[in-house]
N, C-alpha and C positions, 0 to 999 in steps of 0.2 A: 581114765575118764570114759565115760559111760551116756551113752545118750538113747532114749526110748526113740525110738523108731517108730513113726507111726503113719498110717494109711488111714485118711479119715474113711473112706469108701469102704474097709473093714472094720472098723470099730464096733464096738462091742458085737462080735460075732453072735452071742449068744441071741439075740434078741428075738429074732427071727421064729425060734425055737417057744422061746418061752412066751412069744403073742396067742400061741397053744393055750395056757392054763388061764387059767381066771385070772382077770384083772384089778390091781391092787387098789384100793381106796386112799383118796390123797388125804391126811391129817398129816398132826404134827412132828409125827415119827418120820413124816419122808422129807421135813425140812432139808436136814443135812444132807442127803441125798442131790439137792438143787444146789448146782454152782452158775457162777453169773461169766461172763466174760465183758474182759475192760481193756484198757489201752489198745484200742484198734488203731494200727498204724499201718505206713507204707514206707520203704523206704525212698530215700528221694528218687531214686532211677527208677522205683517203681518193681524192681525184679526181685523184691523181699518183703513180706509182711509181716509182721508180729502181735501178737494178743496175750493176758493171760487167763486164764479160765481157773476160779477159786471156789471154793464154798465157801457157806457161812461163816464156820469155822474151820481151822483146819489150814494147812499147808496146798496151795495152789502150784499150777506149772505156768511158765512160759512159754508161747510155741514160736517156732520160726514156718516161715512156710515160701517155698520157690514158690512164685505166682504163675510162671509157665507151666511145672510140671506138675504141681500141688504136693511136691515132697514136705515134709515134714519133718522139725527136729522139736525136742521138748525139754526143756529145762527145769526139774523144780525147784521152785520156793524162788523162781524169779519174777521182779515187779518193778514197777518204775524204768521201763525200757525206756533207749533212746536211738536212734540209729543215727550213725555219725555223718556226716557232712557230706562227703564223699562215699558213701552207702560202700565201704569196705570191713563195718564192721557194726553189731549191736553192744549198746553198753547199759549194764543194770544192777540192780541191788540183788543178793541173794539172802534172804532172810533165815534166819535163825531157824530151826524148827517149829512149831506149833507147842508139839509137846515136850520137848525137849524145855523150853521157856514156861509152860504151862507147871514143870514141874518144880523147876529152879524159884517160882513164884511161892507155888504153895508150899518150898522148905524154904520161905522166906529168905532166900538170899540177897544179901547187898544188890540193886541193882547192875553199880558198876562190877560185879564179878559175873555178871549174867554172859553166856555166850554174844560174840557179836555177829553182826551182817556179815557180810563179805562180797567184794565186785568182781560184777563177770564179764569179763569180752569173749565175745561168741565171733571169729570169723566166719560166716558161714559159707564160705569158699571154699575155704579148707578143710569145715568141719573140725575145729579147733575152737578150745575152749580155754582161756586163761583165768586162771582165779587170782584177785590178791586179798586177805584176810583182815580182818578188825578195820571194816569200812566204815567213815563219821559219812561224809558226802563226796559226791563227784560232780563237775559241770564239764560240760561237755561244747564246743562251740557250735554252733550253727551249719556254720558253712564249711570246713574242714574237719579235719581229725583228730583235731588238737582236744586231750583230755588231760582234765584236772581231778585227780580225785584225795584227801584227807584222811589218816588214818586214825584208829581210837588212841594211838602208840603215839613217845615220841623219840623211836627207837629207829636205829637205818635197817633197812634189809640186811639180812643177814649176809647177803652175797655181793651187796653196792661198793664196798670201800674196798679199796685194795688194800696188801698187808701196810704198803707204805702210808695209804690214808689213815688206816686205823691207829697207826705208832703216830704221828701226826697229830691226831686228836686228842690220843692220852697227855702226849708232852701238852696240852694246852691247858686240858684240864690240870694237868698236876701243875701248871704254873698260875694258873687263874683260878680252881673252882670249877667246878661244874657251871653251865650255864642254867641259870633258873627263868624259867619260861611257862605260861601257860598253854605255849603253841602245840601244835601236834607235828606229826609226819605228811608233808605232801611232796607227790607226786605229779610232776611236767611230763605226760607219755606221747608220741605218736608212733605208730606201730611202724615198725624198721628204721626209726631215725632219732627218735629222741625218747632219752627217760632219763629224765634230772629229777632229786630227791631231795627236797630243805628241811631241816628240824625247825622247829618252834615258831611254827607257821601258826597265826590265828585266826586269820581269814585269806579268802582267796576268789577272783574273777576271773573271767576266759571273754577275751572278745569274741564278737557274733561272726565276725571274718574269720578269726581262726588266727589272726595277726600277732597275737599273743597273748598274755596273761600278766596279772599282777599278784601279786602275795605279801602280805602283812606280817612281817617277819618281830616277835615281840621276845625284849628282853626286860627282865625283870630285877629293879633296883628298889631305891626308896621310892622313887614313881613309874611307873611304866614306862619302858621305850620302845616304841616302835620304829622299824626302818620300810622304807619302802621301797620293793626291787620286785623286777620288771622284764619279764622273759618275752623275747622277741620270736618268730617261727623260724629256722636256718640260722638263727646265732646261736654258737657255744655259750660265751660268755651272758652273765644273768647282770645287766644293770642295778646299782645298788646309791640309795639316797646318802648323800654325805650326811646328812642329816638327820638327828633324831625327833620321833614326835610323842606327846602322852596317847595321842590316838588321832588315828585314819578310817575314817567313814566316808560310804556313798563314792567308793568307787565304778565308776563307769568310763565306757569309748567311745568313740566316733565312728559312725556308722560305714567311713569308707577310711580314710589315712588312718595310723594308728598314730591316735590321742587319747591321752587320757587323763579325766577330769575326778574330782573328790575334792571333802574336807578335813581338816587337818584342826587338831588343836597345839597345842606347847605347854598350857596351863593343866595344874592340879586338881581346877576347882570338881565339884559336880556339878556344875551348872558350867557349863564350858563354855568358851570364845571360840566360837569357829571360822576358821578362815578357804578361803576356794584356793584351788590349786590346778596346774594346768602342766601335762608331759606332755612334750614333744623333741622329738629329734633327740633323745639321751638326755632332755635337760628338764631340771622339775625349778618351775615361777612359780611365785605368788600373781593370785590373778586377785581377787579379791580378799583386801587386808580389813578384817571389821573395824578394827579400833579406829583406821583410817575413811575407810569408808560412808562409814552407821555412827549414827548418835548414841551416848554410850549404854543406854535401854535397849539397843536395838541390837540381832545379831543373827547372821547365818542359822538356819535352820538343818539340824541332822535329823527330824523327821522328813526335810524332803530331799531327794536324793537327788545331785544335780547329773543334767545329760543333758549331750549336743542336740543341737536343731539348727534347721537354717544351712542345710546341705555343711555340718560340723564349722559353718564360719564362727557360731553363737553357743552359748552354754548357759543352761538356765537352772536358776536356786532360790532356796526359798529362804524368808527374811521372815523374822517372826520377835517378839519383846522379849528382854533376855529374861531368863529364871534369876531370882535371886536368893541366894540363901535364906532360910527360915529364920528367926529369932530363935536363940536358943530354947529350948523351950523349960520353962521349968516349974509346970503342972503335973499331977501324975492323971494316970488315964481316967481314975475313977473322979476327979474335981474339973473335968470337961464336959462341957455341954455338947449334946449333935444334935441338928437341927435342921430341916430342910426348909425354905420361908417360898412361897407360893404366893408371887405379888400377880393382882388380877391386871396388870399390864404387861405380864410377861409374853413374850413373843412367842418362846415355847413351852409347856408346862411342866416344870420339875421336874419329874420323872422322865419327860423327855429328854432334858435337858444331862440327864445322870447316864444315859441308855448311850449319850452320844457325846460323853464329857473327854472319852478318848480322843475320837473325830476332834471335836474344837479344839484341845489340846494341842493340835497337832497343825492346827489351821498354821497355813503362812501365806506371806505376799509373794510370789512369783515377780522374779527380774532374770532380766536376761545382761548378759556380761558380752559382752561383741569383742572376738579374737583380735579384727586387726584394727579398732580404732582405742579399746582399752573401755567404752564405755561402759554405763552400767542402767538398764533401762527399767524398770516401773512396770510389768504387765498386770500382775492379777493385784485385786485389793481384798481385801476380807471376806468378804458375802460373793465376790463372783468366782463361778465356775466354768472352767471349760477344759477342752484335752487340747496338749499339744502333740500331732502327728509326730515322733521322733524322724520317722523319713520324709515323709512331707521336705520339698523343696520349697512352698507356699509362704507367702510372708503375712498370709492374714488368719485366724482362728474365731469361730464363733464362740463366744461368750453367754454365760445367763444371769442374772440374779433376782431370787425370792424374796431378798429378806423384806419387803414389805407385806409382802402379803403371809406372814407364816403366821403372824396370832390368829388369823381366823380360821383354826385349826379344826371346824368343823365344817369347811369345805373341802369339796372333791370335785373334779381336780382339780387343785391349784397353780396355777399361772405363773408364769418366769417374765421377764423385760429380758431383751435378746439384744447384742451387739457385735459388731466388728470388731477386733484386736487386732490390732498392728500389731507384730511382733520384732519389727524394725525401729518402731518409733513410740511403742503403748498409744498407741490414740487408739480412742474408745469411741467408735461412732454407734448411737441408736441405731436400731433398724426396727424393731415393734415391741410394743410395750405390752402388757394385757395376753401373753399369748399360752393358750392351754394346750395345746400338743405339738409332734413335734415338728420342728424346723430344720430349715438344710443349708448350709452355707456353700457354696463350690468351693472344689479344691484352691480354685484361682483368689476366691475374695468377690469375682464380679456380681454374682448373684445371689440372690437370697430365697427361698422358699417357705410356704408356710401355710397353712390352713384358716382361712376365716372363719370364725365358728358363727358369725351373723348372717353370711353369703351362703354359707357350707360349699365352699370352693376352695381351689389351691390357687395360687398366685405366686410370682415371680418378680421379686424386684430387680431391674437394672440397676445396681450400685454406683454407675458409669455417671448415668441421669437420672436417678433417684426415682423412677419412672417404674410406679406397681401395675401388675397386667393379671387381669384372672384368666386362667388357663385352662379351666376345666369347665367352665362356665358352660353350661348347652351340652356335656359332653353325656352319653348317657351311661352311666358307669358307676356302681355305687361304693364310695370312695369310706364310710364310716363301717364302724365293728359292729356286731350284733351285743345290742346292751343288756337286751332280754329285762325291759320291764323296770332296769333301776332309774334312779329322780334325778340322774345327772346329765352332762352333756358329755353325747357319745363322743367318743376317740374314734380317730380314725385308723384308718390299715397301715398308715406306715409308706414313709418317701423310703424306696428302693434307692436310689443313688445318682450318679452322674455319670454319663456315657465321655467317650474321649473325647477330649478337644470340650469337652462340654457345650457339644451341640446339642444333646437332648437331656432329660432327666425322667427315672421312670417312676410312677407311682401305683401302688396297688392297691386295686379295687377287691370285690370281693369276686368277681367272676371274670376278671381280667388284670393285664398290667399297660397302665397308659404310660405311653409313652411322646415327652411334651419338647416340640422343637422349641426350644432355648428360642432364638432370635426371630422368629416369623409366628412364637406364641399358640402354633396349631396342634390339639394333642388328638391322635389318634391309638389305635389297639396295638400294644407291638405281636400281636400273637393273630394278623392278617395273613401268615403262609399256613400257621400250625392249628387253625380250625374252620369248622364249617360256618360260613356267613351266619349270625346272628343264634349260636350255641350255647346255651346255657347253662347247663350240664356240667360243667365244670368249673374249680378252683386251681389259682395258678399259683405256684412258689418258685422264686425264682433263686437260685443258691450260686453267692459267688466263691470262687475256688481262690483267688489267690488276693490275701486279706494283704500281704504288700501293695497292692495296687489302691491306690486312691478312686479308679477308673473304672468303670463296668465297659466290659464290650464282651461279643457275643463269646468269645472262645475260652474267656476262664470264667463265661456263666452255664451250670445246669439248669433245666426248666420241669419242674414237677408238676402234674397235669392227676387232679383228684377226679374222680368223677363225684358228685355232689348227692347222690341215693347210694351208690355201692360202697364208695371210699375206696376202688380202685384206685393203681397209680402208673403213672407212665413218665419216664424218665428219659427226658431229649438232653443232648448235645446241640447247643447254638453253635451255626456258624451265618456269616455276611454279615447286616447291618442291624445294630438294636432295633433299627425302628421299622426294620421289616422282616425279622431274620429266619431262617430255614432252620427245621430239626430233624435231628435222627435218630430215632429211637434207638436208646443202649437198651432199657431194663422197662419189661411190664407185667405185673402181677397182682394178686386179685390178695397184694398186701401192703404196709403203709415201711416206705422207705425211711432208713435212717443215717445222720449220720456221713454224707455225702463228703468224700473229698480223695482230691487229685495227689498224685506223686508229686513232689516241688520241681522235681525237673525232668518229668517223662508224661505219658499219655493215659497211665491206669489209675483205675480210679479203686474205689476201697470203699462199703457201705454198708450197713446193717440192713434187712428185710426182715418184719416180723408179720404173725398173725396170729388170731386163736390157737390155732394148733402146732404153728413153727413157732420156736423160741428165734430170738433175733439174732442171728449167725451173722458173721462176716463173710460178705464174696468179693471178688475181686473181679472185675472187667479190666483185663488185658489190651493191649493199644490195636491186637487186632481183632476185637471184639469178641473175645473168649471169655464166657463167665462162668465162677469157678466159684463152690462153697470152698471155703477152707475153714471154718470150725466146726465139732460137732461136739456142742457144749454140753445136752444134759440128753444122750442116747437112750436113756432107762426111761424118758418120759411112754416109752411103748410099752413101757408093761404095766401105767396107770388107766385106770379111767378117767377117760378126759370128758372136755365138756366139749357142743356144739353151737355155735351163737348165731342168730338170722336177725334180719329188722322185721319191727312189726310196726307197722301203720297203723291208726286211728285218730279217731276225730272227739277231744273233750267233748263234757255236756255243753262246756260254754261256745263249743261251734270252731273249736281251734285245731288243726291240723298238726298232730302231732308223731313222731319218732321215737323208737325204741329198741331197747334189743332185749330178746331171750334165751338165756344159756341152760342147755338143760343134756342132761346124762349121755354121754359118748351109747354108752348100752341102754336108752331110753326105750320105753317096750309099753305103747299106749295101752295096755289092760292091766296096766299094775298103778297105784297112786301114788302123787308126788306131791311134797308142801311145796309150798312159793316162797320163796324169799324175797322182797322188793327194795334196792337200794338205790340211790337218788344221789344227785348233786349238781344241781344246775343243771349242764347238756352232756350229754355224751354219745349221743349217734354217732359224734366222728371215732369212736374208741371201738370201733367195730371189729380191727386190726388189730389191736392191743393184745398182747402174749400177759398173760397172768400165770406166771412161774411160782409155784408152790415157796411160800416163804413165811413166817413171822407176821403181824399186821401189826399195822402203827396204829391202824385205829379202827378199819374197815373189813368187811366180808373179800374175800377174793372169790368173785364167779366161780370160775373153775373148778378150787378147793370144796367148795358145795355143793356141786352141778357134780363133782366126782361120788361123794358122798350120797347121792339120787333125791337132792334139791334140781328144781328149776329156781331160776335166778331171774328178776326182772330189773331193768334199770330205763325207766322212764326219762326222756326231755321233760322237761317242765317250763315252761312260761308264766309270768309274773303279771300281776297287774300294782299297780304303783299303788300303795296303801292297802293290799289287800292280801300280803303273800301266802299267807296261810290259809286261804282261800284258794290264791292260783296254785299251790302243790296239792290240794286235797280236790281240785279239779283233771290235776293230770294224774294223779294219783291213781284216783280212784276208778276216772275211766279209763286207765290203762292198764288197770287190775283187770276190769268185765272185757276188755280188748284179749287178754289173755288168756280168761278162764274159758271162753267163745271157744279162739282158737285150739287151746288143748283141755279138753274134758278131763282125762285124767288127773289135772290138779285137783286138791284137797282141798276146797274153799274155807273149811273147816280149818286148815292148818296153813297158815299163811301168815309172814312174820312182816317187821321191817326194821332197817338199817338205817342209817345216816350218821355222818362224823361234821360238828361243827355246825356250817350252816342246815347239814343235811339233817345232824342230830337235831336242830331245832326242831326241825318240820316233823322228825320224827313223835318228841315231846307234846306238839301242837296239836298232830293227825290223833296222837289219840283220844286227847280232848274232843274230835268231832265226829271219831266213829269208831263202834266196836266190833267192825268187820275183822279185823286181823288177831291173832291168837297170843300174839309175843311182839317186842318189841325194845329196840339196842338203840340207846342215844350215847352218842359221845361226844363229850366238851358241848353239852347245849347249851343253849338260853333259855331259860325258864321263865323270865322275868323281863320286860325288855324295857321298863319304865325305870328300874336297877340298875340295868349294865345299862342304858342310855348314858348314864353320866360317870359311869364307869374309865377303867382303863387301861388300854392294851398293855400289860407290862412287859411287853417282848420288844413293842417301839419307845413304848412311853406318853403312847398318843392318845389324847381323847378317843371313847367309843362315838362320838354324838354323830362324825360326818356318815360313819357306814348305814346309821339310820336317815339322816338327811337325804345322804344323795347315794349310796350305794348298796352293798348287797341285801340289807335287812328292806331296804324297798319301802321304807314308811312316806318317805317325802316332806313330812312338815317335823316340827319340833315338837316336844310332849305337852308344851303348855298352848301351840296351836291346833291339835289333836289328840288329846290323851286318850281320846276313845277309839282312835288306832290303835294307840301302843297295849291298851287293854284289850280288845279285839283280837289282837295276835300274840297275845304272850299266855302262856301255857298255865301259871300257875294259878289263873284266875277263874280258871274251867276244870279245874282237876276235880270236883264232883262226880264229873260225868267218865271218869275214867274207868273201864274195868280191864283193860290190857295188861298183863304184866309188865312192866319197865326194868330194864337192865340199862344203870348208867356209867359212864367211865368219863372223872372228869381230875383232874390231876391238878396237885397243889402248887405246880410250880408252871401251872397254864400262862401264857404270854399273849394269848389271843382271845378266851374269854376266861374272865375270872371264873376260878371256879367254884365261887358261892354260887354260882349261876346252877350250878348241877345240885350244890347242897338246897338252894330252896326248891328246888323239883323233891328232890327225897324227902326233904322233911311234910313236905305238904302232902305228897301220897303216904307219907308214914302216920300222918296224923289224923292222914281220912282211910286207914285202914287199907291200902288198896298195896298189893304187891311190887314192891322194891325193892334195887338192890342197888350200890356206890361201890364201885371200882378205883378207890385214888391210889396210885401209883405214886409211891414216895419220889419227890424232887422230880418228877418225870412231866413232860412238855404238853403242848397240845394236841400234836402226834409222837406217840412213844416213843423214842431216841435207842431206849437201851435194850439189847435182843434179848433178854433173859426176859424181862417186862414183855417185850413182842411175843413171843414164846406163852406166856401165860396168859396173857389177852384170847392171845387164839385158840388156848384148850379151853377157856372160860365162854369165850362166846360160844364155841360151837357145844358146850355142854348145853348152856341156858336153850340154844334153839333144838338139839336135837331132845331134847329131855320135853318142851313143848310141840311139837312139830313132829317130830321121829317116833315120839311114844318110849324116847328110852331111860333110862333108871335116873333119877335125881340125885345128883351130887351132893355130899355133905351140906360144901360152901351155898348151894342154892337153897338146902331144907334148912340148915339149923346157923348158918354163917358160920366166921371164924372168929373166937371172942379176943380179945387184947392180948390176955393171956396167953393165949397157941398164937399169937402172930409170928414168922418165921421159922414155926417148928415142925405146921403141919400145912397142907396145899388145898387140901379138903376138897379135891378131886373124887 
């Protein structure tokens, strides 16, 4: 075994050398060149991290890395890490080759003959590496070392049985037959103490403790038999059920004793009777008998999987009407009718109803089954939702239900009715009815919180004495999100949480986080140590580290501190009291942090930093304030030309104070000329920080990629006015076009494009109907029409189009029969006279977000008034392209249309003569 060695502080040696020669131009050739890094982790002590760094395509590694010293180990074709319990060891999948599977593909081999994964434990103590081969899955427990992993086989190791085992086996089979089984090979391991190995295993659990594990041992008759056995952690022996079952589903444990709960059937049917089941102490009960239980309609649900709550007193499952077999059927398929029936009292509409036939499907009533008195309790009914905390000690959960308000399917947002849930007793108390954002219940049950959207205040009900208190009322702090122009009522920031003991509760504003004492009602700043009296300047995020906890308090909270012009960040450690607490800057840099989190059981922390020019690495801050890069994902980016990003300020014609950025040529050299390219999409000032990594596009320009290529790139904020939007983009538009062209002479006024995807594509669609200042112009997934797709519909939710014109992003504000001369005002194909832009559109048949007739009547109406177009549909492909091959061709296609206008360079087949039916996937026409 063989391990790459590596110093990131030396890697790519070359580099240095070759920042000498001319710098390379990013297109589509440097794709694969760009690898991403993912599973950022730590181990729990903190003294080990792991990542792995992949390309596009192709075979990736996984690294290990000491966080004290920054050693380095590398593993390829490792993914899906896990670090065990007791951070003695990593465990993960080693996948097959790239090309090695790439080839077994294209000589059509069987899948099941294809090479398999294989698992690896990496001690990195020892610098040992164990492999075992033909791996299905592995779980791993939480909090120990106890691993479970499955193999594709279901054969013993070659080295398990001793010679006496193996004569032992044969005499069985020669007396019985082989055992016929769909099970596989698994594997009980902890490293120096246990490795137990069962055949015809078909499923398998690991408690979160590490207490032990369960296995579904399946033998194969005229019905299935399953047994169920039961490995404890320090027992030799493996518990085994006397009894057989047709199947075992929805095994789980108890969060602290080792319990363990599932269902169980006996019967053949396919539509099963399922019954609850309850281990403890070596003994397996029936805890819940349906037939005795349930009315004979009614019966345990195996879409919901039961687990303990209520500190493992209680165990909850879900109840749902039984399936009944079908009448035989004896039509054939062609003398069947299909039919969808669309009644105007439906609550959802058809299509929605299809999008989400699994969801209902699936729906059941939550009950809770109580250990020691045998009952059986009533919580959830049909239409309500809520989560139960598994750890939660707490006997109450907050509740929601829609179902009245969902036929009015053309608002936004729509409203829930809120409650209390006993989870001891199901009592179902109101607490508000009517309510549009969100709500907070305390861990305890005692209090309630919630947003008046008549007041625009937060409030806090006493549960005790049903006694509402506005809490925010006078405070000056502003508590809603920026809506930027659409016809609904704003959302707010979001309730932060509940401090311990639940004496305070915090909420954030947009340039602070209040913080509100629970019982004396007073809310003040919690961030009075960590700035200057009455500072404005900044945005706060406040990030909690340890999601076991119900509790905010200051030592498992970080506090991220924006600056509000730069998008600087600065990154405190709270310590003393929420509602006044002290910080100490770990990390500040003039880039936008990622990805924030703590060791589970030590002091370092683990986080991504990105920017224009740094791609987003992992560091690691050490417990004695050591920080430390430990990856260095895409080192070749030194030998591209990259781009530079700044903000630019200006002021619309309409008087409106606007934000921007422009990115333009790493080698930019003011006496030579550049085109503009301008892409848009609501705001984006805060993306100042943003790393744009050379990739494929789903549907958009990447800066960078174009800014390398010697484009400047603009991307305008935009501001809306309600009924007018196409107006408010072609106001920030346009003067953030002359804001630009001011600032840098050297652009090409002459040669200046635009971009948008979606709503952006709209606007782009729109803009040209109002001015022929720009030279080219790329719409994707637009709206052409908006008096069409008004009554349209999303086929990705199922949802009517009509609320995003009502009350959101299309910004109309009334309905078409109260306004139709809005909707004509702002939709593109009713001005397409006036077009002379070229248009380049991409709108794909299997769009989920706007149909894409919407891009066919743009095309057809500039094809019929003669004016330059072209239709990009991507067979079966979404509203942003899903498939890399599709990404891949989008982005040699856009940047042909812009540099061929823009660049002055040669015209592509596919743009002078198209591709006829006939050459479709023969030729690229590149």
């Amino acid at each position: 075994m063989k391990f790459t060695k590596i110093v990131v502080a030396c890697s790519f040696i070359a580099l240095s050398f070759s920042l000498l020669a001319q710098k390379k131009v990013i297109d589509h050739t440097a794709y694969p060149m760009w690898k991403r890094i993912g599973e950022v982790q730590l181990s729990p002590d903190g003294k080990y991290a792991a990542y792995t760094i992949r390309p596009m395509q192709g075979d990736g590694y996984l690294y290990v890395v000491q966080t004290e010293t920054g050693k380095i180990d590398s593993i390829p074709r490792g993914i899906d890490a896990v670090f065990s319990g007791k951070s003695n060891y990593l465990v993960f999948r080693i996948q097959a080759g790239y090309d090695t599977l790439r080839k077994v593909e294209l000589a059509k081999i069987p899948k099941d003959k294809w090479p398999k994964d294989s698992l690896g434990i990496y001690f990195y103590e020892k610098d040992s590496l164990v492999k075992f081969p033909k791996l299905k899955e592995f779980k791993l427990a939480v909090e120990s070392d106890l691993l479970v992993f499955s193999s594709q086989t279901n054969e013993w190791p070659t080295d398990y049985l001793s010679k006496k085992e193996k004569r032992k086996e044969l005499k069985k089979i020669t007396k019985n037959g082989p055992w016929k089984s769909d099970g596989k090979l698994v594997t009980i391991w902890q490293p120096g103490t246990t490795k137990v190995c069962h055949k015809n295993i078909t499923g398998f659990e690991v408690s979160k403790n590490g207490q032990g594990a369960v296995l579904l041992e399946q033998q194969k008759f005229k019905k299935d038999s399953i047994r169920l056995l039961v490995f404890q952690s320090g027992k030799k022996e493996i518990w085994k059920s006397s009894r057989r079952f047709t199947e075992i589903n929805g095994v789980s444990f108890s969060e602290n004793n080792f319990k363990i709960t599932g269902l169980y059937a006996t019967d053949t049917s396919e539509f099963k009777r399922w019954n609850l089941w309850i281990w403890n102490n070596n003994a397996l009960s029936l805890a819940i008998d349906t037939t005795q239980r349930f009315e004979t309609k009614r019966t345990l649900s195996a879409q919901f999987k039961p687990r303990f709550h209520q500190m493992d007193n209680s165990v909850l499952f879900g109840v749902w009407d039984k399936l009944e077999k079908p009448a035989k059927d004896t039509l054939l398929e062609s003398e069947k009718y299909k039919l969808d029936i669309w009644h105007w009292q439906d609550k959802r509409l058809q299509p929605q109803q299809l999008v989400e036939l699994k969801r209902d499907q699936a729906q059941v009533n939550q009950y809770s089954y109580n250990l020691s008195t045998g009952a059986k309790i009533q919580l959830g009914r049909d239409s309500l939702s809520m989560y139960i905390d598994p750890t939660s000690k707490e006997q109450y959960v907050l509740a929601s239900c829609d179902e009245q308000f969902q036929f009015e399917t053309w608002k936004s947002p729509r409203p829930s009715n809120y409650y209390r849930l006993s989870l001891a007793t199901g009592e179902l108390v109101p607490l508000r009815n009517t309510t549009y954002f969100e709500t907070s219940l305390s861990p305890s049950g005692n209090y309630f919180a919630y947003w008046d959207e008549q007041k625009n205040a937060y409030f806090i009900t006493d549960l005790s004495t049903s006694t509402s208190n506005c809490v925010t009322c006078g405070v000056k702090a502003n508590f809603l999100a920026d809506g930027n122009g659409t016809p609904e009522m704003t959302s707010t920031l979001g309730i932060i949480g509940w401090t311990t003991d639940e004496k305070g509760l915090l909420l954030q504003a947009e340039k602070d986080i209040i913080v509100v004492h629970v019982r004396t009602k007073k809310a003040v700043s919690m961030l009075s140590q960590l700035q200057a009296q009455n500072d404005t300047n900044y945005r706060y995020t406040l990030t909690h580290l340890t999601r076991d906890s119900l509790y905010l308090n200051a030592e498992n909270c970080l506090l991220t501190q924006t600056h509000v012009k730069t998008r600087n960040s600065t990154v405190y450690q709270l310590s003393g009291d929420l509602f006044a607490p002290k910080g100490i800057v770990l990390d500040a840099a003039a880039m936008e942090f990622l990805s924030l989190k703590r060791a589970k059981n030590g002091t370092s922390l683990i986080y991504q930093k990105q920017s224009n020019a740094a791609y987003p690495d992992a560091y690691v801050l050490s417990g004695n304030n050591n920080l430390r890069k430990i990856s260095t994902t895409n080192p070749q980016q030194g030998l591209y030309n990259w781009s530079t990003v700044e903000q630019i300020n200006w002021t619309s014609y309409k008087g409106i104070p606007l934000e921007g950025l422009i990115y333009k040529p790493e080698n930019y050299d003011s006496t030579k000329s550049y085109p503009l390219l301008v892409y848009y999409y609501e705001l984006h000032s805060d993306d100042i920080h943003t790393h744009y990594a050379p990739r494929p596009t789903a549907s958009v320009i990447h800066p960078t990629e174009y800014a390398s290529a010697g484009y400047f790139v603009f991307i305008p904020d935009i501001r809306y006015q309600i009924g007018h939007p196409a107006n408010g983009a072609y106001d920030c538009i346009m003067s953030g076009t002359d804001a630009v062209l001011k600032k840098y002479p050297a652009i090409n006024e002459k040669k200046m494009g635009l971009q948008g995807q979606s709503w952006g594509g709209y606007q782009t669609a729109q803009l040209i109907t109002m001015t022929t200042r720009y030279a080219a112009a790329m719409a994707g997934a637009p709206v052409g029409n908006m008096i069409s797709a008004y009554g349209g519909i999303r086929w990705g939710s199922g949802m009517s189009r009509q609320f995003q014109y009502e009350h959101t992003q299309s910004r109309i504000g009334k309905t078409i029969w109260e306004a139709p001369d809005l909707y004509i005002e702002n939709s593109p194909v009713f001005h397409l006279t006036t077009v002379k832009t070229p248009l380049l559109i991409m709108h794909n048949d299997q769009d989920g977000a706007v149909p894409w007739y919407q891009g066919i009547e743009l095309y057809t109406g500039l094809r019929r008034l003669q004016k330059p177009v072209w239709l990009l549909n991507y067979n079966g492909d979404d509203h942003n392209l899903m498939k890399i091959p599709n990404r891949i061709d989008l982005s040699i296609r856009m940047r042909q249309f812009f540099d061929y206008y823009l660049l002055d360079k040669p015209q592509p087949m596919w743009l002078s003569t198209g591709i006829p039916a006939l050459q479709k996937g023969k030729i690229t026409g590149y």
